[in-house]
PLY file of the C-alpha trace (Angstrom):
ply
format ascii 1.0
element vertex 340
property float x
property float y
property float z
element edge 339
property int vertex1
property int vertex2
end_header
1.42 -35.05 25.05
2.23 -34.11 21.18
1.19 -31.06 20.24
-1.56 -30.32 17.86
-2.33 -27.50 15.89
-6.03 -27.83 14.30
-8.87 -25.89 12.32
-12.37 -25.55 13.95
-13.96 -27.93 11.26
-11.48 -30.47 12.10
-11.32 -30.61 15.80
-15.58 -31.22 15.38
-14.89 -33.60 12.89
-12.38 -35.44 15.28
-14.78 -35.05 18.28
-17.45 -36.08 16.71
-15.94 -38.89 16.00
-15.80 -40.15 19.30
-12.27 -38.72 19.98
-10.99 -38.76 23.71
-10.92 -35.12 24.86
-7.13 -33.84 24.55
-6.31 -32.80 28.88
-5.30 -29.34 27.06
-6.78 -27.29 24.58
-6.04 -23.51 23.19
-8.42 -21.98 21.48
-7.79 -18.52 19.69
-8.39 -16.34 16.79
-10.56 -13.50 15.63
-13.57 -14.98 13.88
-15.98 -15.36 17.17
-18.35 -18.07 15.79
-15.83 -20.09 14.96
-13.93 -19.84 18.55
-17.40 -20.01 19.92
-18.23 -23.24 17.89
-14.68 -24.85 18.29
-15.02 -24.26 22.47
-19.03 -25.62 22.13
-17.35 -28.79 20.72
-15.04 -29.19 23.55
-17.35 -28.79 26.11
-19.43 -31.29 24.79
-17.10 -34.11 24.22
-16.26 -33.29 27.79
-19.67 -34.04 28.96
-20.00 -36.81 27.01
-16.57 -38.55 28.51
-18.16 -37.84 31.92
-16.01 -34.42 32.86
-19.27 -33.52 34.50
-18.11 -30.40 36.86
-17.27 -27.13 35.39
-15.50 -23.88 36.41
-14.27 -21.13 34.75
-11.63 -18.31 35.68
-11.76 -15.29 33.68
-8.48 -13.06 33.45
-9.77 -9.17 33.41
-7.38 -6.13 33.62
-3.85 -7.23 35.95
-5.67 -7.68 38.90
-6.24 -11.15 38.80
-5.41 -13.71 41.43
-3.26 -16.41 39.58
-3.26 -18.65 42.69
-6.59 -19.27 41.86
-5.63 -21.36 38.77
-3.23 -23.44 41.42
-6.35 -24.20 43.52
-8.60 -25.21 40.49
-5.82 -27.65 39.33
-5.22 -29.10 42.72
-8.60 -29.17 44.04
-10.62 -32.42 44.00
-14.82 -32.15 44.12
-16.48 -34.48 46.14
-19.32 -35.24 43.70
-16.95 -35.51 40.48
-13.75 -36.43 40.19
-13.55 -35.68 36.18
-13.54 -31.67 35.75
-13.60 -29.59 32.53
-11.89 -26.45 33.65
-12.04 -23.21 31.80
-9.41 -20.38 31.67
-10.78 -16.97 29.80
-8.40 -14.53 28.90
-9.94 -11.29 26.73
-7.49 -9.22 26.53
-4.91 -12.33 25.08
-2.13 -10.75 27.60
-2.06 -12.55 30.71
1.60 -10.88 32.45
4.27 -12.01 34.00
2.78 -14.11 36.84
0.18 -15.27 34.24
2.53 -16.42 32.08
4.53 -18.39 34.46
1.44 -19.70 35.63
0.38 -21.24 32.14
3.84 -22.35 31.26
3.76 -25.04 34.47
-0.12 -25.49 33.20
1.52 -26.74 29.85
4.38 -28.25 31.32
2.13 -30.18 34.07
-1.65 -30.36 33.06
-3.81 -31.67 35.81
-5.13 -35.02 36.21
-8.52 -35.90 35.42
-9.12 -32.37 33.69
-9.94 -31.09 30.51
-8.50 -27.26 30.25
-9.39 -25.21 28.09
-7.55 -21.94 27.44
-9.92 -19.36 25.38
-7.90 -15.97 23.58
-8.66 -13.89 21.17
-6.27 -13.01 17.92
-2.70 -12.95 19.15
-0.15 -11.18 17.13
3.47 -11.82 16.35
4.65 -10.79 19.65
1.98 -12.61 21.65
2.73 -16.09 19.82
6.31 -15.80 20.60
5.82 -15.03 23.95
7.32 -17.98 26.13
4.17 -18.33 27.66
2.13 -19.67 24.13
5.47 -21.08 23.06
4.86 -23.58 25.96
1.33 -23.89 25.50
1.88 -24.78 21.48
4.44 -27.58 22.69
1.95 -29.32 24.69
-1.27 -28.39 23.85
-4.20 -28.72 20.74
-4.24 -25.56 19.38
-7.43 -24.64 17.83
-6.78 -21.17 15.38
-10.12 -19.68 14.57
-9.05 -17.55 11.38
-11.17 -15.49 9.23
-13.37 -17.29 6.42
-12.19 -15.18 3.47
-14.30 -14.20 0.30
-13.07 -17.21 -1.93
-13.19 -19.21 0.81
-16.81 -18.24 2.10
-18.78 -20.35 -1.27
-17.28 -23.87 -0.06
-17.95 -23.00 3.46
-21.61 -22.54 3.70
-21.88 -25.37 1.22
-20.37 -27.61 3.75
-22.53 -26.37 6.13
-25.46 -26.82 4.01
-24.42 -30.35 3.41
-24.40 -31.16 7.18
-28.63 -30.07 7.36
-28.69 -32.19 4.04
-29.44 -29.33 1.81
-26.90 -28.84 -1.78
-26.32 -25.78 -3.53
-24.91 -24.57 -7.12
-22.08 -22.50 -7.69
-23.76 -19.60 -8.29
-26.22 -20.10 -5.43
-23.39 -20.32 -3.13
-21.75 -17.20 -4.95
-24.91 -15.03 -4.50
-24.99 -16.12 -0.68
-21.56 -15.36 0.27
-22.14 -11.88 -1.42
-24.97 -11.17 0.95
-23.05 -12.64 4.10
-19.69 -11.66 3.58
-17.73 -10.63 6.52
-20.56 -12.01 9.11
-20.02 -15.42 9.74
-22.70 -15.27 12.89
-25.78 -14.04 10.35
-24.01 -16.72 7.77
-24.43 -19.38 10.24
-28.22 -18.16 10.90
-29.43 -17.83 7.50
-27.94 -21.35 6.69
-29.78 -22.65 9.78
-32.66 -20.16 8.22
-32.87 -22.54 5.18
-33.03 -26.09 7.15
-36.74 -24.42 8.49
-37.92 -22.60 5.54
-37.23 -25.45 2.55
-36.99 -29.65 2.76
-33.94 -31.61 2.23
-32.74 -31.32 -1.24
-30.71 -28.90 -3.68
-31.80 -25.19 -3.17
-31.74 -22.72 -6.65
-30.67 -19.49 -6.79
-34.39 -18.18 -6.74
-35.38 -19.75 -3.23
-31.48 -18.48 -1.92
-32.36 -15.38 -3.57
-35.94 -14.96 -1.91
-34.88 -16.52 1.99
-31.17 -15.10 2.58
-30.67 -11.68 3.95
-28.51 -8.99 2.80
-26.08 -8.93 6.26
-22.65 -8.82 4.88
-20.43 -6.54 6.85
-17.19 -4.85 5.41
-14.10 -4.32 6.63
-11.57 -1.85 5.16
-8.62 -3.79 6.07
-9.88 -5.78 3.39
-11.06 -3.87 0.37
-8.01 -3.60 -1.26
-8.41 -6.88 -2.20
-11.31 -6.73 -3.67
-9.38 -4.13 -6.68
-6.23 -5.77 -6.43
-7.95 -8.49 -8.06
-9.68 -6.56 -10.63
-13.40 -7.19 -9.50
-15.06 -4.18 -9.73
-18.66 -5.28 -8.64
-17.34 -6.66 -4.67
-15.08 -2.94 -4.45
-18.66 -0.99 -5.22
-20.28 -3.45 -2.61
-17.92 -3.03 -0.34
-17.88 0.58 -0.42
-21.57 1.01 -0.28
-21.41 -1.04 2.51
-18.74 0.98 4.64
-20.64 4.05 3.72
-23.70 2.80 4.73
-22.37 1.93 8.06
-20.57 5.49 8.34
-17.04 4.21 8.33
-15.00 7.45 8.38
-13.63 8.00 4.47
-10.61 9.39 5.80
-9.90 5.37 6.81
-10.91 4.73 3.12
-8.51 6.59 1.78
-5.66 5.79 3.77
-6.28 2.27 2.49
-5.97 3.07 -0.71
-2.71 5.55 -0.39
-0.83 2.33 1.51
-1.81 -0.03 -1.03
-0.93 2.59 -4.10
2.07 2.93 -2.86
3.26 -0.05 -2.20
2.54 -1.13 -5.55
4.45 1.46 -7.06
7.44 0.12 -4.54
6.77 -3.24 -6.07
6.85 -2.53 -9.43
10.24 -0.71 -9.03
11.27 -3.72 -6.95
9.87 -6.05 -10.07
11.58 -4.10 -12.73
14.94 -4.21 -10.64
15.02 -7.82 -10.74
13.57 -8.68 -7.13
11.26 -11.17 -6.22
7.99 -10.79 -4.51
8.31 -12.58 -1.76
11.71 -10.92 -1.14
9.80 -7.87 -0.40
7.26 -9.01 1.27
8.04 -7.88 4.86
8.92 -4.52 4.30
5.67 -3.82 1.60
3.79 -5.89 5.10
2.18 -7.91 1.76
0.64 -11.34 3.62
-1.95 -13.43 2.38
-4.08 -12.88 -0.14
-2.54 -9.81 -1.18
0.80 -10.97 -1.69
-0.89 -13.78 -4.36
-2.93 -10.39 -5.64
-0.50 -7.54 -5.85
2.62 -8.73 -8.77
-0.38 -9.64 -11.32
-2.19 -5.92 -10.00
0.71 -4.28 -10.65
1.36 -5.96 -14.12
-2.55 -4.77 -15.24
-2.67 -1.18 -13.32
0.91 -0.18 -14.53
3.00 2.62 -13.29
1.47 5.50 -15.07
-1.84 4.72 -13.42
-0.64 3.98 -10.23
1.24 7.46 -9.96
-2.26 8.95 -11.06
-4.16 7.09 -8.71
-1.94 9.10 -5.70
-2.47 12.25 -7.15
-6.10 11.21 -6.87
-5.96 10.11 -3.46
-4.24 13.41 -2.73
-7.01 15.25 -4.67
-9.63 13.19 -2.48
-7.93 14.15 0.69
-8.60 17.71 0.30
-12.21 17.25 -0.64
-12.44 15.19 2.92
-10.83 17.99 4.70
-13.37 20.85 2.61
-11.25 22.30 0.62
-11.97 21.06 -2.24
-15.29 20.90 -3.95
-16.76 16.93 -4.51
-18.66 14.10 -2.26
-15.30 12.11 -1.23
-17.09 8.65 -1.32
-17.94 9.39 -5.12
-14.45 10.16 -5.31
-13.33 6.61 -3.55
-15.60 4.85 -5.96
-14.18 6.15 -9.03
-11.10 5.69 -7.91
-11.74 1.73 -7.40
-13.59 1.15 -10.53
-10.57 2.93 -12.04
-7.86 0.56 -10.37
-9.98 -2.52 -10.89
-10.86 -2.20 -14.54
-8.86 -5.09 -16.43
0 1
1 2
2 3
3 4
4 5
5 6
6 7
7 8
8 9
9 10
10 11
11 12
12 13
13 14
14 15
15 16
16 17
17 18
18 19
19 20
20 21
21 22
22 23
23 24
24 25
25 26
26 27
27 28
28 29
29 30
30 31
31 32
32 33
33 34
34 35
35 36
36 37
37 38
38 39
39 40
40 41
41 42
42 43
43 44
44 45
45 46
46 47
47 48
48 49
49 50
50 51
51 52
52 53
53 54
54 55
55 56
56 57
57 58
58 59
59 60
60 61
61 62
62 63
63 64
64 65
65 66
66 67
67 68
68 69
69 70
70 71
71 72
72 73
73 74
74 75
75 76
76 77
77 78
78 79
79 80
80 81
81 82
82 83
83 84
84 85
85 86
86 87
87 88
88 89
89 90
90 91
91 92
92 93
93 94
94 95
95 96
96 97
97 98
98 99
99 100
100 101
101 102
102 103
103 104
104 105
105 106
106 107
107 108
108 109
109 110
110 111
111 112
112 113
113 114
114 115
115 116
116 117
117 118
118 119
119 120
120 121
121 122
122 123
123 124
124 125
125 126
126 127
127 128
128 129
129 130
130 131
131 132
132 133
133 134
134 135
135 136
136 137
137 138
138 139
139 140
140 141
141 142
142 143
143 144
144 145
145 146
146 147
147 148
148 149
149 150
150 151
151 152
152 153
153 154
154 155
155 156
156 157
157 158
158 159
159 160
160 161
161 162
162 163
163 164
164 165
165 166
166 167
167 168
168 169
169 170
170 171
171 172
172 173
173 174
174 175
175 176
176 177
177 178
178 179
179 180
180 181
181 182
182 183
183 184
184 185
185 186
186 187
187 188
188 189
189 190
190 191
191 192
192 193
193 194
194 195
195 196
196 197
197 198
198 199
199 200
200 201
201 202
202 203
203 204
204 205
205 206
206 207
207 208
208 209
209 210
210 211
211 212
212 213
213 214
214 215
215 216
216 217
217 218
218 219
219 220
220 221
221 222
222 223
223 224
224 225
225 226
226 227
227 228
228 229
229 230
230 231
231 232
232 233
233 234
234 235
235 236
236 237
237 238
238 239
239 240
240 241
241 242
242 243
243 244
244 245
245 246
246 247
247 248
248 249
249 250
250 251
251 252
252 253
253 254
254 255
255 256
256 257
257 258
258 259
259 260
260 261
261 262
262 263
263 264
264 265
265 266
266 267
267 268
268 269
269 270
270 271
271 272
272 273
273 274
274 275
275 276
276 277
277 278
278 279
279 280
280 281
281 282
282 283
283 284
284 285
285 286
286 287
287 288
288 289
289 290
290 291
291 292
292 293
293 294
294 295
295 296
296 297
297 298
298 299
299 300
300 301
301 302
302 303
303 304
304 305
305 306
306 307
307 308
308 309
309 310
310 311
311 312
312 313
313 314
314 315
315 316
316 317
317 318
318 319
319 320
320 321
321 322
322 323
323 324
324 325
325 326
326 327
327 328
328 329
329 330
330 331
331 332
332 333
333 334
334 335
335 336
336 337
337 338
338 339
């Protein structure tokens, strides 16, 4: 079987289609709705091809018996003979045995089965384990990854689309600013809007009046927020980790990482090397390796080396020795780094 590697949205889209069910599938990643949805979509193709019996082995802690995956392969029901079988693993690290185990699973799926194989985020190490290595050979693997800020407008459009609702740019803007980093209360205020209005385009007033403020930050992600220069999402973003009494001491080691490595950049720049020469040992990926050359172009040095003496200055104020409210401190020192 060729392996497959697919988004959420596509593996509906191919389901939905009337698509045969795949006899393995891997579904991982850290956005949970999107995992959820993705294994939802499985299950009922599944049904729908008549895999009508079920069972599902969950892998907790190292105690777990992996003969018990050997039975559910080889064992034939007497009232079904198509099975959708389901293998949980939580913790993403399934051992030695377990990983001998699911390399013959990948190697030799069952007959007549659907498996599906739910993990959560693997890292590096994880997805060069021999183990996955196997599994993304012969399986469809389904990565549930993050909807990101600039991503978030065309998603909920698209999902607004599929209840046969339309919505402007700036409607979708204003919504992804009150939903940001919560897909799950995304998902519900979108579903939210198919009961509250009819069939048609939606203004900014009636997405202003019906959608919830529920966006959730994470600091992992607020640097890029003033690496990009936009002031308004890094004071939204703060208020929002404040608000939910994220410890400013995390805050502020954010900012000291990121402040430094743009001062390594720019040396790096002005020496002649290229960004994405540098990239692994500044750990810039994603978005903030698009963000961080043009940040440190518009910041410059001389700010940047003021901007550590102010994280320095903010440390002490965390720690009481210094007089000043630290998350005051954090937002100055934002505005000050995003200002164009």
């Amino acid at each position: 079987m060729p392996s497959q590697h697919l988004s959420p949205e596509v593996l509906k889209e191919q389901l939905a289609r009337g698509a045969a069910p795949a006899p393995l599938y891997v579904v991982f990643g850290d956005e949970a709705l999107l995992a959820l949805e993705a294994a939802d979509a499985i299950r009922t193709a599944a049904r729908a091809a008549g895999y009508d019996e079920r069972e599902v082995l969950t892998v907790e802690g190292g105690h777990f018996d992996w003969s018990r995956l050997h039975d559910a392969t080889c064992s034939v029901s007497l009232f079904a003979s198509l099975k959708l079988l389901e293998i949980r693993i939580p913790g993403g690290k399934p051992g030695t045995e377990g990983g001998e185990a699911l390399q013959q699973l990948a190697a030799n799926p069952p007959q007549d089965t659907v498996t599906l194989l739910q993990l959560p985020k693997l890292d590096k190490t994880q997805q060069k384990a021999k183990w996955f290595a196997a599994l993304e050979k012969h399986a469809v693997l389904v990565e549930a990854r993050p909807v990101g800020r600039n991503e978030l407008p065309a998603w909920i459009s698209r999902r607004l689309k599929a209840q046969g609702q339309q919505i402007g740019s700036e409607a979708a803007s204003f919504f992804a600013d009150r939903v940001e980093g919560n897909l799950l209360a995304a998902r519900q205020e979108i579903d939210k809007l198919a009961l509250l209005y009819p069939k048609g385009e939606l203004g900014l007033d009636a997405i202003r009046e019906a959608v919830a403020n529920v966006a959730r930050f994470d600091v992992f992600h607020l640097s890029e927020s003033w690496l990009a220069g936009d002031t308004a999402r890094a004071m939204r973003m703060l208020d929002g980790l404040e608000a939910e009494g994220e410890a400013p001491v995390l805050v502020l080691w954010s900012f000291t990482e990121d402040v430094r490595m743009l001062i390594k950049l720019g040396r790096g720049l002005k020496d002649g090397r290229q960004v994405r020469d540098m990239a692994g040992e500044l750990r810039l990926w994603g978005d903030k390796q698009r963000l961080a050359a043009p940040a440190v172009q518009r910041i410059g040095a001389r700010r940047l080396t003021e901007a550590l003496a102010e994280c320095a200055r903010i440390d002490r104020q965390i720690k009481g020795v210094e007089q000043g409210d630290a998350w005051h401190s954090l937002k100055r020192l934002a505005a000050s780094l995003a200002v164009r």
